[in-house]
C-alpha positions as a Markdown table, in Angstrom:
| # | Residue | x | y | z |
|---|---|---|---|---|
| 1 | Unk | 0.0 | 0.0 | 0.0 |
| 2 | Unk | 2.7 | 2.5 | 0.9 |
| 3 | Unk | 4.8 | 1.7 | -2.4 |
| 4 | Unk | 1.3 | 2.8 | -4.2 |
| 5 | Unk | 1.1 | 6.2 | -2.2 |
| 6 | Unk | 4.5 | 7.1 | -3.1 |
| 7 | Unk | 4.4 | 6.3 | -6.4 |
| 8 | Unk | 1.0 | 8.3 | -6.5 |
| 9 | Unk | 2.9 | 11.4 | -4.9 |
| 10 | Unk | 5.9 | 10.6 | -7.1 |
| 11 | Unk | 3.8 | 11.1 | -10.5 |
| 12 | Unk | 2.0 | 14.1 | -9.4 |
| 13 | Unk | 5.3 | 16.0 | -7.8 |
| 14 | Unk | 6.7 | 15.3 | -11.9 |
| 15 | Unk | 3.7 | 16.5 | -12.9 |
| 16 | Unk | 3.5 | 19.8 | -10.8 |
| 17 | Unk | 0.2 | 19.7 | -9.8 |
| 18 | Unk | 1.1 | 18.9 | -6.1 |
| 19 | Unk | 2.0 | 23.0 | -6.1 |
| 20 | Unk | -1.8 | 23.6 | -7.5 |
| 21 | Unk | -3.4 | 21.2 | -5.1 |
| 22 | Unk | -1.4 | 22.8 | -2.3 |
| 23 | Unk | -2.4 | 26.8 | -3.3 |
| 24 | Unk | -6.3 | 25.9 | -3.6 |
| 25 | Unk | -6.3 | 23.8 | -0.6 |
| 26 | Unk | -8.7 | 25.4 | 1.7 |
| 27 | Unk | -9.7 | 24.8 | 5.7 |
| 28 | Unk | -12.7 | 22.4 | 4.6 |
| 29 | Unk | -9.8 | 19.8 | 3.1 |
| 30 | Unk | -7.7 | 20.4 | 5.8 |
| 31 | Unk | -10.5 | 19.5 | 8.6 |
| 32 | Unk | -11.2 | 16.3 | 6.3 |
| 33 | Unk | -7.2 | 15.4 | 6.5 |
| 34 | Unk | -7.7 | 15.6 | 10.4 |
| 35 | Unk | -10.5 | 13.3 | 10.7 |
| 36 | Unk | -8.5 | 10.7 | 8.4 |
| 37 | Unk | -5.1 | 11.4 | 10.5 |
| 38 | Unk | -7.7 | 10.6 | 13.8 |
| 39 | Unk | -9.1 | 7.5 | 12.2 |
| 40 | Unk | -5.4 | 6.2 | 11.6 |
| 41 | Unk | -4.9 | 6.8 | 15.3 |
| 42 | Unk | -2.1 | 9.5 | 15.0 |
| 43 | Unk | -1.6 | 11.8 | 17.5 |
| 44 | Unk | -2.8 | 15.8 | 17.4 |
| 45 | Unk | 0.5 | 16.5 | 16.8 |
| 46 | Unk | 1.7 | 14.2 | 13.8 |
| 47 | Unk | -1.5 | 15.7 | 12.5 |
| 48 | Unk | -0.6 | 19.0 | 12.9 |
| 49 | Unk | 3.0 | 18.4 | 11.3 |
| 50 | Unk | 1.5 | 16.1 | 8.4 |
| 51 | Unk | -0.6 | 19.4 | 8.1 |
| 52 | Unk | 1.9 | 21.9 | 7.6 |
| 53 | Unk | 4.4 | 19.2 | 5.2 |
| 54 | Unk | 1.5 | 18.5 | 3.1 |
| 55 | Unk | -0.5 | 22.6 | 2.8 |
| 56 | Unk | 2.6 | 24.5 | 3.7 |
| 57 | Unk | 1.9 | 28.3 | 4.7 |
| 58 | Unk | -1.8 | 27.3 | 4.0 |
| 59 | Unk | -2.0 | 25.3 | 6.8 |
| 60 | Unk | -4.5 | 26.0 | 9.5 |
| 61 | Unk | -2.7 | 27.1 | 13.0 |
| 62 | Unk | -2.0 | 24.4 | 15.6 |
| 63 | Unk | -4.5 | 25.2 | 17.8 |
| 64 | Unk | -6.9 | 25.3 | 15.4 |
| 65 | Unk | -6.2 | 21.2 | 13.9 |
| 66 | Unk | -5.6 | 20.8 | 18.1 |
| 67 | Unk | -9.5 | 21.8 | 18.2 |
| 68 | Unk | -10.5 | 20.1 | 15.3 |
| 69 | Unk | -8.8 | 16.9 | 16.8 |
| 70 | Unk | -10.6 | 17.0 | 19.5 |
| 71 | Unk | -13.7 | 17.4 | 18.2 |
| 72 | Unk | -13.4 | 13.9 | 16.7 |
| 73 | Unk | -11.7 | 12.7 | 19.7 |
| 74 | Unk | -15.4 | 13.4 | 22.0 |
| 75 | Unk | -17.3 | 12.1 | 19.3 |
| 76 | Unk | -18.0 | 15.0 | 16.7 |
| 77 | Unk | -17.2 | 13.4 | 13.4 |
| 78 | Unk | -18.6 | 16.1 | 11.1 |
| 79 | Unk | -16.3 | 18.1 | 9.4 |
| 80 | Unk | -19.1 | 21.2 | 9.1 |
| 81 | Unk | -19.3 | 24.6 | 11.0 |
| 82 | Unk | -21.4 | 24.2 | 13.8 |
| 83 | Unk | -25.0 | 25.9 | 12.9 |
| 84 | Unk | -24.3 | 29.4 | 14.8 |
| 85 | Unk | -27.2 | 31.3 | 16.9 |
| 86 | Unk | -27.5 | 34.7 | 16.2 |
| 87 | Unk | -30.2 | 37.2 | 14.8 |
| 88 | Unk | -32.2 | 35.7 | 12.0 |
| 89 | Unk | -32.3 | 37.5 | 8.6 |
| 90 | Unk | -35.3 | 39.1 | 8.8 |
| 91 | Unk | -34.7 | 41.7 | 6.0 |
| 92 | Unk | -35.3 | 39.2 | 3.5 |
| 93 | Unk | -38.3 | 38.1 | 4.8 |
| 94 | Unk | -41.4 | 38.7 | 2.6 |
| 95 | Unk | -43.3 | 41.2 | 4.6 |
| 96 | Unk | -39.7 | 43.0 | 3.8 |
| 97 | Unk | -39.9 | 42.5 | 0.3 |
| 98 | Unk | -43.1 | 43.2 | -0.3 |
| 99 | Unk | -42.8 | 47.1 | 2.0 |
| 100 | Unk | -39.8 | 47.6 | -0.4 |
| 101 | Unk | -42.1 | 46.8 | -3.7 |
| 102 | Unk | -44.8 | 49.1 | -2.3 |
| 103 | Unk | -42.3 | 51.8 | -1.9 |
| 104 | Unk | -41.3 | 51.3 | -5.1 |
| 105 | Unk | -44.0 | 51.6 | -6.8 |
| 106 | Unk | -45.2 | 54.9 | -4.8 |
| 107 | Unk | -42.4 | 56.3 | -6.3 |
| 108 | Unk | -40.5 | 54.2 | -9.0 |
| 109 | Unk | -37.4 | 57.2 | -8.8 |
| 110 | Unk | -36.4 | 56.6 | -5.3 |
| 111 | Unk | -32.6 | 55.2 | -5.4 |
| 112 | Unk | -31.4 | 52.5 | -3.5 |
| 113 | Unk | -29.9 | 54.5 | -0.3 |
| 114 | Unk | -33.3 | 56.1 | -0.2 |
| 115 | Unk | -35.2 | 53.3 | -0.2 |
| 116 | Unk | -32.5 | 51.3 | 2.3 |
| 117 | Unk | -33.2 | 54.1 | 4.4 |
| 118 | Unk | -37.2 | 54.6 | 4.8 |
| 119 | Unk | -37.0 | 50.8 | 5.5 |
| 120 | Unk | -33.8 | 51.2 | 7.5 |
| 121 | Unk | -31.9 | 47.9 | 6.2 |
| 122 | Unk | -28.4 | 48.5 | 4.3 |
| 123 | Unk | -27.8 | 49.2 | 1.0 |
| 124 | Unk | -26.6 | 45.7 | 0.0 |
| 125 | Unk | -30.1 | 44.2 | 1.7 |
| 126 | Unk | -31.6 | 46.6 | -0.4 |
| 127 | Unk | -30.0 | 46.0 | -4.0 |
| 128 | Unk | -30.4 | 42.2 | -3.8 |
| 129 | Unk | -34.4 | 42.7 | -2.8 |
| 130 | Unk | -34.4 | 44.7 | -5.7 |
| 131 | Unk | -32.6 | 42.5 | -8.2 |
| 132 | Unk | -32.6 | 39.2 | -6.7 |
| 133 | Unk | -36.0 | 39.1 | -4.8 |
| 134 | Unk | -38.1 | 41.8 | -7.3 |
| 135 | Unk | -36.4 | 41.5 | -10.1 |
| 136 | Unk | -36.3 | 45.7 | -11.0 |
């Protein structure tokens, strides 16, 4: 098995692309090369060092794979955010939507900023009701 992974890593270090894997590698691939270095039974920190030889300067900090480790460690074997708490969107909603439309079309010149402000939702919120959501 190990003669096959060298050879793998062997033929793609000819073929360059192991630079081009490396520069797109992001924290989502990282988190998934934790999980697999816990499921071998490596430690935190040959995961952390594995890490850094195979992502270079990409790779994610050591306390950061250290917290990812143990996740998996107590249990936690999804590689996913955790679902965060926080204010709901509530700009999009369609009560939202449909005050901005009825703005609109009391006055079809209003801008953006002068809409965003009678509703008092930013000007980002504002253009993607427009666009996305009314379609103006």
């Amino acid at each position: 098995m190990r003669n096959v992974c060298d050879a793998t890593l062997a033929f793609i270090k000819r073929r360059n692309v192991l630079s081009v894997i490396i520069e797109k590698a992001d924290f989502f691939e990282q988190r998934a090369c934790i999980k697999f270095c816990f499921k071998l039974g490596k430690t935190a920190t040959e995961c952390y060092e594995m890490l850094k030889t195979a992502f270079g300067e990409q790779a994610m900090g050591r306390s950061q794979t250290f917290n990812w480790f143990s996740r998996f460690k107590a249990g936690r074997m999804s590689i996913d955010d955790d679902k965060r708490s926080g204010r709901p969107v509530s700009s999009s909603m369609p009560e939202m939507i449909e005050r901005v439309h009825q703005i609109i079309r009391e006055d079809c010149h209003l801008t953006i900023d002068e809409v965003s402000m009678l509703m008092g939702i930013s000007h980002g919120t504002c253009h993607k009701i427009l666009t996305e959501d009314l379609k103006i």
